[in-house]
N, C-alpha and C positions, 0 to 999 in steps of 0.2 A: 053399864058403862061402855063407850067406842073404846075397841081395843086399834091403837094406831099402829102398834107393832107387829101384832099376830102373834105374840108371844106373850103377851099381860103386860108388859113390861112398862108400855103409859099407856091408861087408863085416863077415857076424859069421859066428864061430862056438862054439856054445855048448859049455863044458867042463864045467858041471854045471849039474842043472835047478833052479829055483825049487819055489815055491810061492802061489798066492794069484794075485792080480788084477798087470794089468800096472803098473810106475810111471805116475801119474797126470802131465798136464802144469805143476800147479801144484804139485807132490809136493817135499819137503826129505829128501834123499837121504844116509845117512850108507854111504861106499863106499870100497871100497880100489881103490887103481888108482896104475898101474904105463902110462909111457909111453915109447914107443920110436920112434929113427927109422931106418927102412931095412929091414934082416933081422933083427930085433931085436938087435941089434949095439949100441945107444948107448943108455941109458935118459938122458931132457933131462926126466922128472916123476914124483914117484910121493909117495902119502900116507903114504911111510915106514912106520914098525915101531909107529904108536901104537894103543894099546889101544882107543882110544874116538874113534875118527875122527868130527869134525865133523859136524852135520848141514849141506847146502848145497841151496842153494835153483836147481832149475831156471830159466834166463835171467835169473838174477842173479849166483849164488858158480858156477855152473857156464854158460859162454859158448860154447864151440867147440860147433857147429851139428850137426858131425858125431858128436860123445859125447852130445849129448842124443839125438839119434836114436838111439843106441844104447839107452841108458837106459832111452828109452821101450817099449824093445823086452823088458824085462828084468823079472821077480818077484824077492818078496822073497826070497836065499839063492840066487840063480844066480850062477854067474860063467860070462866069456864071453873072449873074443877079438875086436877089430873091428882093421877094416884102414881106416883113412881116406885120400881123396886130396885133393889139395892143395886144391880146391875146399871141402869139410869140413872143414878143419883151418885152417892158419893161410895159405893162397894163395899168391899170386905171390911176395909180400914176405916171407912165413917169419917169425920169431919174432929176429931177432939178440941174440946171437952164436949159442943154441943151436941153432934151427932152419932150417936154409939153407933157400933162396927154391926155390918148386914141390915142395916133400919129402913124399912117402908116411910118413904116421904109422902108430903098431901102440898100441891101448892094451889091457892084461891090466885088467879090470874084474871085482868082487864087489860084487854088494848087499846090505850088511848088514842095511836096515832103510827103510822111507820112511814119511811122514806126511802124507798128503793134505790141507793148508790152503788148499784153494781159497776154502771159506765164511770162513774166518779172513780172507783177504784183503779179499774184499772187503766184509765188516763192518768192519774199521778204516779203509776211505776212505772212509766215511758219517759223514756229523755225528751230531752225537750227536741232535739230533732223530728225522732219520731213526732211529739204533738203537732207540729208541725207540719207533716205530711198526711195527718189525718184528714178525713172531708169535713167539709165545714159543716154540716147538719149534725157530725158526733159532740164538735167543739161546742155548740149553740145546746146541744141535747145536756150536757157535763156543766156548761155556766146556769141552764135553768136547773138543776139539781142543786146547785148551790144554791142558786137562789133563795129556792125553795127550802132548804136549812136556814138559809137566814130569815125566810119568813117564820118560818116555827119559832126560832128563837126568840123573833121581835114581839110576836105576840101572846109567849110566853113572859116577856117583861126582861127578856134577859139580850138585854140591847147593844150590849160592848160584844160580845158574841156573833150577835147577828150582823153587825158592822163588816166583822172580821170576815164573814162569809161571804156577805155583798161584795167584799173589797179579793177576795180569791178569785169572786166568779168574772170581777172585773181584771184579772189576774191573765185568765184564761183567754179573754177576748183580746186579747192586745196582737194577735194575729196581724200580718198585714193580708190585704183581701185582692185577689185576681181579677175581680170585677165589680162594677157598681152595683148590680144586684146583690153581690156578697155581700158588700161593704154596706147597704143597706139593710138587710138582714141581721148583722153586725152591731147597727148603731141604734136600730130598733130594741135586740137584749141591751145596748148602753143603755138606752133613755128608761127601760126601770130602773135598774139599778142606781142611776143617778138619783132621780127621783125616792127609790129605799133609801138611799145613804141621804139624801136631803131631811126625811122625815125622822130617820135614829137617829143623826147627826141631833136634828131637834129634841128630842130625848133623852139625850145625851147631854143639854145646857152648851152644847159648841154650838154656836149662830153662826160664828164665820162658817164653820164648814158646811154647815146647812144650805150659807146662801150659796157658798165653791158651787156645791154639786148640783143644786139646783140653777145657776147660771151656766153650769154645763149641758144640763138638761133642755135650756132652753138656745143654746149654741143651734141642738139638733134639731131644736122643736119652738120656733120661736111664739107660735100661737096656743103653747100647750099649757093650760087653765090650772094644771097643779101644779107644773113648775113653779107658775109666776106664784101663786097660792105659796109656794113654801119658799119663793121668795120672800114675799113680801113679809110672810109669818115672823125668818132670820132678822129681818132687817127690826121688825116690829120690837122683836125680843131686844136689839141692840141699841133701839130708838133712837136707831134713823128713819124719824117720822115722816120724810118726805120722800125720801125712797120708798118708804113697805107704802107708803099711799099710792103711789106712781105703780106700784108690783101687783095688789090688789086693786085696783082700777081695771087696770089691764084683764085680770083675770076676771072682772066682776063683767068687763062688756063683752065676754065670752061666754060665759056662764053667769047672765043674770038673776037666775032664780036657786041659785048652789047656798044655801043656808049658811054652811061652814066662813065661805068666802064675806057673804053679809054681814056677819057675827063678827067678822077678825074688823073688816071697816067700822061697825059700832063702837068696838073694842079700841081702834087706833084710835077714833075720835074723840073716847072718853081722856084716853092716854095724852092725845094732844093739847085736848080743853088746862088736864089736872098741870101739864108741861107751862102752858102759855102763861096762868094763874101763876106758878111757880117763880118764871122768870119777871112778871109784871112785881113779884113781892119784894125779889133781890133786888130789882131797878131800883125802887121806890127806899128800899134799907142804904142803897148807895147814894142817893141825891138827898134825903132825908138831913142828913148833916148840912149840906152846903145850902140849902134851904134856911136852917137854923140861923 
């Protein structure tokens, strides 16, 4: 076993390898782990069977001295083995009832995934003064970290979340900018983030706000193929048939061979044909009498 400490105190041994940069110390870590005490004979912790495990934040949702060390030891997609002693784990006092006093722990560990917010951090304990006098390259660095949570979130399926985070990073940008270069660079992080909020917005079952922020999107970008795309989608979903046709047209004579964009025009089409049928039924149930 790699002694990390120099004093036994965690013991790993790696089951499979990683990739990429080690976890970071201000790193939110979303991990499966499995904990045991003795010979591995008694499991007293483990992240269960869930699909989309938490992200948790080192020396906050994660505390035992001896699993950060571990952690830190770890890339993203390793799993490992450590051996902790009492001194790294829970001490003299133990954990009651489950963990008796001076107890050798064993934790099975995998890193699914982490998100380095050191600069996140500490831009939110700055007044807002301060953010303000920050340069604009830290501002743009702290909203793609957002971002970037809000991507993990969204494709974890946990989409009211991820909103929330699109919606801070667009929190952050609200700057005003010293030059058009800036303000460009600026409105370049808008235009994803418009476009995320357009697509969870849709995911969400809100089509109005789908189409908000996608017509925001396209304020900055007016030839941009998945704006009008998630325009047209909002409109589709509220069946204003002639808007999302007019949204998707647009987007189809930019991107004629985009599958997704094809599919949603077959899909209007059929929605229109089933629409027109509809209303030619109601006409005919209303003039039906006066006929008689």
């Amino acid at each position: 076993l790699q002694d990390l400490t120099g004093d036994g105190g965690v013991r790993k041994e790696q089951l499979r390898p990683g990739t990429g940069q080690p976890v970071p110390p201000s790193a939110s870590v979303a991990v499966k782990y499995s904990g045991y005490l003795g010979n591995w004979n008694k499991l007293f912790c483990s992240s269960g069977n869930s699909k989309y495990p938490r992200l948790m934040k080192l020396g906050k949702d994660i505390t035992l001295w001896g699993l950060e060390i571990g952690l830190l030891s770890m890339t993203k997609g390793e799993a490992a083995l450590f051996v902790l002693t009492p001194e790294y784990a829970y001490g003299q006092r133990g954990c009651p009832p489950c963990i008796p006093p001076n107890t050798m722990v064993l934790f099975k560990v995998e890193v699914l995934d982490f998100i380095d917010s050191e600069e996140c951090d500490a831009f939110f304990e700055l007044t807002y003064e301060q953010r303000d006098r920050l340069p604009l390259e830290k501002v743009l660095k702290v909203a793609a970290t957002e971002r970037e949570f809000g991507n993990y979130f969204f494709y974890k399926q946990r989409f009211k979340i991820a909103k929330d985070r699109y919606k801070r990073a667009l929190s952050i940008l609200g700057r005003s900018s010293s030059s058009k270069a800036e303000q460009s660079q600026i409105n370049a992080s808008k235009l994803l983030l418009f476009l995320n909020l357009s697509l969870t917005y849709l995911k969400l079952e809100r089509a109005d706000r789908a189409l908000k922020y996608g017509e925001l999107a396209l304020e900055m970008d007016q030839g941009n193929a998945k704006a009008l795309f998630r325009c047209g989608q909002a409109c589709l979903y509220m069946r204003e048939y002639s808007k999302s046709r007019d949204f998707l047209a647009r987007a189809q004579c930019i991107q004629p061979f985009n599958r997704d964009i094809n599919n949603e025009l077959k899909k209007l089409a059929g929605y229109y044909k089933e629409y027109m049928e509809m209303e030619k039924e109601m006409c005919c149930q209303m003039f039906d009498p006066l006929n008689s």
